[in-house]
N, C-alpha and C positions, 0 to 999 in steps of 0.2 A: 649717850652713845647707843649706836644699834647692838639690840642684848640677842647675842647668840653666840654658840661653839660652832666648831667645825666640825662636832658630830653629828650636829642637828640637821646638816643640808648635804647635797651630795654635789659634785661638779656641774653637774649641766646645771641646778640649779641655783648657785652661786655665779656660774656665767649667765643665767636668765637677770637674776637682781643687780648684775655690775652694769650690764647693756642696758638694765632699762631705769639706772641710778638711783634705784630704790635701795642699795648698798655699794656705798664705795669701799675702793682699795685700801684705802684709811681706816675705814671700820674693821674693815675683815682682819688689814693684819694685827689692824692693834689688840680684836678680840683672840686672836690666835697666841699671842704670847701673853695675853690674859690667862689664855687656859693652859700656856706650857707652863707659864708660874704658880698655877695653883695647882699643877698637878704634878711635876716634872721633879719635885722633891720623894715621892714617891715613886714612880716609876721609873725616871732617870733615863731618859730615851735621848736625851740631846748632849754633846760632848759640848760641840760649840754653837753657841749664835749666832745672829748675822743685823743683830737688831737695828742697827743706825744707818747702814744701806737697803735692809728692807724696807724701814719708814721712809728713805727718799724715795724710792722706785715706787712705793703706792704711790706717792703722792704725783709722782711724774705720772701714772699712768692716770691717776683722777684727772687730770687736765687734760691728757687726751683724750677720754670720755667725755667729758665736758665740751670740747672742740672738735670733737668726730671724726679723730683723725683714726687712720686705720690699725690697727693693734690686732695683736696676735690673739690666736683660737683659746685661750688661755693667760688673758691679761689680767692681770691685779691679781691673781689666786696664789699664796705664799702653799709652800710647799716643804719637805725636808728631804735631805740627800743623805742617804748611806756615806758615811767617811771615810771612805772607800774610792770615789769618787771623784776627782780633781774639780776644785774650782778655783779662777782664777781668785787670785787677793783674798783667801779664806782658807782657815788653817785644814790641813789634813792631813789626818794621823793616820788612817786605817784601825785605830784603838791601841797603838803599838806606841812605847815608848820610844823605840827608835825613829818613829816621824814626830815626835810632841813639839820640834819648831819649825814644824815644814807650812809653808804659806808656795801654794805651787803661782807659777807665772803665767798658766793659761788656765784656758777652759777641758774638761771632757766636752766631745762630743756631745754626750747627751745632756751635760750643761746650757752649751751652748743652745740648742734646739729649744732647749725651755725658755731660756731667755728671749730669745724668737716668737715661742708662743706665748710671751710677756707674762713667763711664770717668777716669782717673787722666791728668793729663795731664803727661808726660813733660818736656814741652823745645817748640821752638819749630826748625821744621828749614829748611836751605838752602834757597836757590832761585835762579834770575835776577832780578837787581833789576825790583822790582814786576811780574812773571811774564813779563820780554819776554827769551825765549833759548828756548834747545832743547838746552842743553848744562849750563848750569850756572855755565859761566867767566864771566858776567854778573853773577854775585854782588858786590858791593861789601866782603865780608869777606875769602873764601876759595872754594878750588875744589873740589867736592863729588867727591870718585874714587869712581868704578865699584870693588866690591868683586869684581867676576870679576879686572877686571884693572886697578892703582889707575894706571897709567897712560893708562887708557882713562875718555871721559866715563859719566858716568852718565843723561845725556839732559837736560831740561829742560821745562818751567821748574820740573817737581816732582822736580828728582835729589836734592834732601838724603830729604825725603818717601821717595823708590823707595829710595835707596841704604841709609838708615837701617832699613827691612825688609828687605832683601834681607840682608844685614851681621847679619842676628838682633839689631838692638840693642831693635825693639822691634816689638812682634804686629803691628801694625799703623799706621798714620800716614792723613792725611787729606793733598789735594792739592789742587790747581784746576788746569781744563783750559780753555783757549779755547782752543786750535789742537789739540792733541794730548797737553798739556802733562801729562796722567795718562795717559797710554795707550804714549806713546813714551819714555819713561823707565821702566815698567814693562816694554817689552819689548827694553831694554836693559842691563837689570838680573835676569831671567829673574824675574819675579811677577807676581801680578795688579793690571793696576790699570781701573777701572771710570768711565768717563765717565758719569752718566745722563741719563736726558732734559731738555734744558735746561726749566727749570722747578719738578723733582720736590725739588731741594734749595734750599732759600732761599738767596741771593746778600746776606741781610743781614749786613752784618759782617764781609764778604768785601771788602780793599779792590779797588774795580775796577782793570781792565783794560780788557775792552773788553764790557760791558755788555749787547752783545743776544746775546755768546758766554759767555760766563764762568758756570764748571759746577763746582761742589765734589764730589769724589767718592773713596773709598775706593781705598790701595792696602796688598795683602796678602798672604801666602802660597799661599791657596786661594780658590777661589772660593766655600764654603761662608762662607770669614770674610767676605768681599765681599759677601754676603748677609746678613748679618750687622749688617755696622756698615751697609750702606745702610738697613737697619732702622731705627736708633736714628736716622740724620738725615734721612729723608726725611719730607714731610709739607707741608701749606700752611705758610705765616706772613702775616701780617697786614702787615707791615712791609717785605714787598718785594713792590711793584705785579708783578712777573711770577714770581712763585712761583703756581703753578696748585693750583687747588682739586680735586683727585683722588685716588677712594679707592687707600688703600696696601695692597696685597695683601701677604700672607705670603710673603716671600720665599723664605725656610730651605725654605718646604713646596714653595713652586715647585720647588725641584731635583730631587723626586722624577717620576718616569715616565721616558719614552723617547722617542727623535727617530726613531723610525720613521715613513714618510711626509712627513718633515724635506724642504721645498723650498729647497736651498740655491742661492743666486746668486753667481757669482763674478768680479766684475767685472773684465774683461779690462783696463784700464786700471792695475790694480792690479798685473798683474802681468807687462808690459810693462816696455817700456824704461828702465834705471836702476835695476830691480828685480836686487840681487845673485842670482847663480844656485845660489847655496845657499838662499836665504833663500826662493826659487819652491821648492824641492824641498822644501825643511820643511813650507812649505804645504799644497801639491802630497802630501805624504805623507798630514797631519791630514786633510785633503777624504777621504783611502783609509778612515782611520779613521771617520769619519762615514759612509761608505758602509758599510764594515761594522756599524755600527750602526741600521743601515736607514733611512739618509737618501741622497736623493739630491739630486746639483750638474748645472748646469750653467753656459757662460761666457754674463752676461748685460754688457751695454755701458753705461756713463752717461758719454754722453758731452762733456758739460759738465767735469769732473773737468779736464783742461787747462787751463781759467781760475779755478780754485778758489784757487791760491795766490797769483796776482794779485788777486784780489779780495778774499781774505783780509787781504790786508795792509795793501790801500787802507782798508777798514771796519774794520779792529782798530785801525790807526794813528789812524783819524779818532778814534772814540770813546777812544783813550786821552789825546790832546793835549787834548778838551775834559774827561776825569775826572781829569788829572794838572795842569788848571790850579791845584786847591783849594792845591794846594801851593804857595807861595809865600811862607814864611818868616815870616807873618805869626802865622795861629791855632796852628799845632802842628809840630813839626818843628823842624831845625837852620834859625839864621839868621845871614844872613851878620852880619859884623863890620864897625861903621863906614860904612854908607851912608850917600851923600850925599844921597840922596831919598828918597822912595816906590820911584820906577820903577827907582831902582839896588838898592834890596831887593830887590826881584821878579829883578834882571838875575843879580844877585852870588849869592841864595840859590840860585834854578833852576841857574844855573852849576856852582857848587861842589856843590851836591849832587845831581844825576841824573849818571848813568854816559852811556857814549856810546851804549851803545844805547839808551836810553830819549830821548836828547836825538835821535837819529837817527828812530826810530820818530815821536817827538813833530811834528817839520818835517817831514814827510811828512805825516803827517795833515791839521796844518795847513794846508798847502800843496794837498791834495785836497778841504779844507772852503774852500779861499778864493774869493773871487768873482772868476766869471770858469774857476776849474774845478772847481765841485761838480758842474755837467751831466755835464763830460767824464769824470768820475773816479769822483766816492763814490758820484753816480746809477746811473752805468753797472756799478760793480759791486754796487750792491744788486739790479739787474736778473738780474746776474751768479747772484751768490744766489739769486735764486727760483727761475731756471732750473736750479741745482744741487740744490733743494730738489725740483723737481717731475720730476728723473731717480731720488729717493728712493722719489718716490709713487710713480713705474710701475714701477717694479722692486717694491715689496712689493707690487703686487698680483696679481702670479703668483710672488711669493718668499716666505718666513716670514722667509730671515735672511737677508745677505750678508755673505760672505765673505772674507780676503786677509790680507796681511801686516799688519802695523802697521806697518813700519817699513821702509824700500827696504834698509836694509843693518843692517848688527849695531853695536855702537858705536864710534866712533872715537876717536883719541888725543886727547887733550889738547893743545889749541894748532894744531891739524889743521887747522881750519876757523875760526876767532877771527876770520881776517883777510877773510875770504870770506863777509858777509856774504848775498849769496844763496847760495851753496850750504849757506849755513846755512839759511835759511827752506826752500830743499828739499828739507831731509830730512823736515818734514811734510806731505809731498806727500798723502800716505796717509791723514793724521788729521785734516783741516783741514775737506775735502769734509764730513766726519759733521758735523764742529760747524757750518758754515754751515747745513746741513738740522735740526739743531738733534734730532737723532734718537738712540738710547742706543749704545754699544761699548765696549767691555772685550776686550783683549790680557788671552793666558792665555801662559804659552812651550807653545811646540810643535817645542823641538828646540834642534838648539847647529850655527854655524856654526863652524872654527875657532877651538875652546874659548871660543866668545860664544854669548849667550841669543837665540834666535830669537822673536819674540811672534805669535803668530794673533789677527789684528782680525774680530770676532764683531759682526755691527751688525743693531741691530734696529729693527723701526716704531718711533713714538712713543709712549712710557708702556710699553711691553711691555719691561721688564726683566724680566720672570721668564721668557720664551721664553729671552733672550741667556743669564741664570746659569744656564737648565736646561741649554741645549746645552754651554756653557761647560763646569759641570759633570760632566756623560757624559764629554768628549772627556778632560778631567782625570783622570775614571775609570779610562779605557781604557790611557791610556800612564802613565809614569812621567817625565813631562817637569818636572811641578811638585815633587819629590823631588829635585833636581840643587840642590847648595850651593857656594855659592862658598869657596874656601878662605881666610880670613886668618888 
């Protein structure tokens, strides 16, 4: 059999060796769950498989390579899906005991598009039950380990997603961000992963969270793959009222030119207090590198950024308690045993099956939509929000990009933080700000703090994803940051 991982090669060139059948579909995915079984005891990134439909689909797609018939930008390449994610005829839990016998009857959107770009779909991967953590230990199965160091987290809410590419078990994976949940798990794990402009990816099929945040987006080895698969899912759909109607430019092409005359912004709040002092110097270095490529930085201010994670959490929480009421034991999902009523169904199913942070999350929100304090709370921080958003617009319009960490520190242990609810929410201090403004970023690593993956947050206007993977790309170029593998 052809001997290789999927850490060894990057997209483009796995679709070089499929086209030119020096590697078929067959190989690749058999070596793919070669390498989830010899590693996935350890790291634990995948809930469910997909093993006996993804070996017939290689195998249909090797015959049409064989026969030269026309196949998608993205055939034979297996992949993994955040469980988060609907696919049709495969189970989906979101990590949550209340979906543990849910087999949905269609596709998501961005399912479907893969399968179009004759993507393989691997397995179904960890996360925080129905996307609320930052770490992963929110999972209602298992705890996804960081494969730098498998006592260390792998971030959240997308660490099976980040940890299952980084691990080589598979080229790529798909995630969902509302807070940072592709971006800070990507740079905890040392790869790429790409938030886009809330919008450009349809949310159909995606189970919510939190609805005016919630962003599907690619995490990878390279930024060129990142370009790539945001290809194959980006686009309108008819089916989700805020999927925007906008032409989709050529990605791949965007990464070619140069960032000379590059106006880079780097918001001083970012890297300020709380920000580790390795993690400023990583920075602090990549900014050196961008100057040698003839761009130039300066420290620009938004200074709303303070009330970002208060207000984050008032509006994620409100819209999850009204999108997690559907669950109730009733139409789909686990239900409780033995009620005495209606209202004890609802009490006993909700109970027994949401974890505490989702129950936590839930009575907050609640509590912030109730009358008597929606003025004082959800009002004042959607206020909160726009003011976060209109410190976006004045900084792009004497910036192209802005700049800074991803992440205040590199990843911590396991059990670290579990008990410490907010200093759990502020490790997205970083990533949060973007998604309320509702604007594109993507974490590239740019370096190792004590043998950890350092991420650099690239954040760009609205719809201009090809600015953030061009620079993204160059900085890639220059160092040797995205060549560093974790050893297991």
């Amino acid at each position: 059999m052809f001997e290789l991982t999927p850490l060894d090669y990057t997209l483009a060139e796995l679709k070089q060796q499929l086209s030119a059948r020096t590697l078929s579909a067959t190989e690749l995915t058999e070596a793919v769950f070669a390498r989830i079984a010899a590693t996935d005891g350890t790291v634990q990134a995948f809930l469910t498989l997909n093993e006996e439909q993804a070996r017939a689909e290689a195998r249909r797609y090797d015959d049409k390579y064989v026969q030269g018939e026309g196949i998608g930008a993205l055939a034979g390449i297996p992949a993994g899906i955040k469980d988060n994610i609907i696919t049709e005829g495969l189970r989906t839990t979101c990590a949550s005991r209340f979906l543990d016998n849910f087999v949905p009857v269609h596709d998501a959107f961005v399912s479907r598009k893969l399968k179009e770009a004759g993507v393989i779909t691997a397995g179904k991967l960890n996360m925080d039950e129905f996307a609320m953590g930052g770490s992963n230990e929110n999972s209602a199965y298992q705890v996804t380990r960081n494969p730098w160091d498998v006592e260390r987290v792998p971030g959240g809410s997308s660490g099976g997603s980040a940890a299952a590419v980084a691990a080589g078990q598979v080229p790529f994976s798909l995630g969902s961000d509302t807070g940072g949940s592709i971006r800070q798990p990507a740079s905890y794990c040392g790869i790429v992963g790409l938030k886009p402009t809330y919008g450009l990816v349809s949310r159909f099929g995606l189970v919510a969270f939190a609805s005016s945040l919630d962003q599907i987006g690619p995490l990878t080895r390279t930024v060129e793959d990142s370009a790539l698969v945001l290809q194959a899912i980006a686009g309108h759909d008819a089916m989700d009222s805020t999927s925007a109607n906008v032409d989709i430019p050529d990605y791949t092409a965007a990464l070619q030119g140069d960032v000379r005359g590059l106006r880079i912004g780097v918001p001083k709040e970012y890297m300020g207090e709380g920000v580790d002092p390795k993690v400023k110097q990583a920075v602090l270095d990549a900014l050196k590198t961008f100057e040698s490529l003839g761009a130039t930085w300066e420290e620009v201010s938004l200074p709303h950024t303070e009330y970002a994670v208060a207000a984050y959490y008032l509006l994620a929480s409100s819209e999850a308690s009204s999108n997690l009421s559907r669950f109730d034991g009733v139409r789909y999902g686990v239900r409780a045993e033995n009620p005495d009523n209606l209202i004890d169904l609802y009490f006993k199913s909700r109970s027994e099956g949401f974890g505490s942070e989702v129950k936590r999350r839930i009575m907050l929100g609640t509590y912030a939509l109730s009358s008597g304090y929606y003025d004082a709370y959800y009002l004042k921080a959607q206020k909160v929000r726009t003011l976060i958003k209109q410190d976006f617009d004045q900084a792009f319009q004497k910036y192209d990009l802005l700049i800074g960490p991803t992440a205040p520190t590199t990843a911590f242990k396991i059990g670290e933080q579990i008990n410490n609810p907010l200093q759990m929410y502020m490790n997205d201090i970083l990533t949060i700000p973007v998604s309320l403004a509702g604007v594109p970023a993507i974490s590239v690593p740019c370096g190792m703090a004590d043998g950890l993956p350092v991420g650099l947050q690239i954040i760009g206007k609205p719809f201009d994803e090809s600015a953030v993977l061009r620079a993204a790309h160059l900085f890639e170029q220059a160092t040797e940051h995205h060549k560093l593998r974790p050893q297991l």
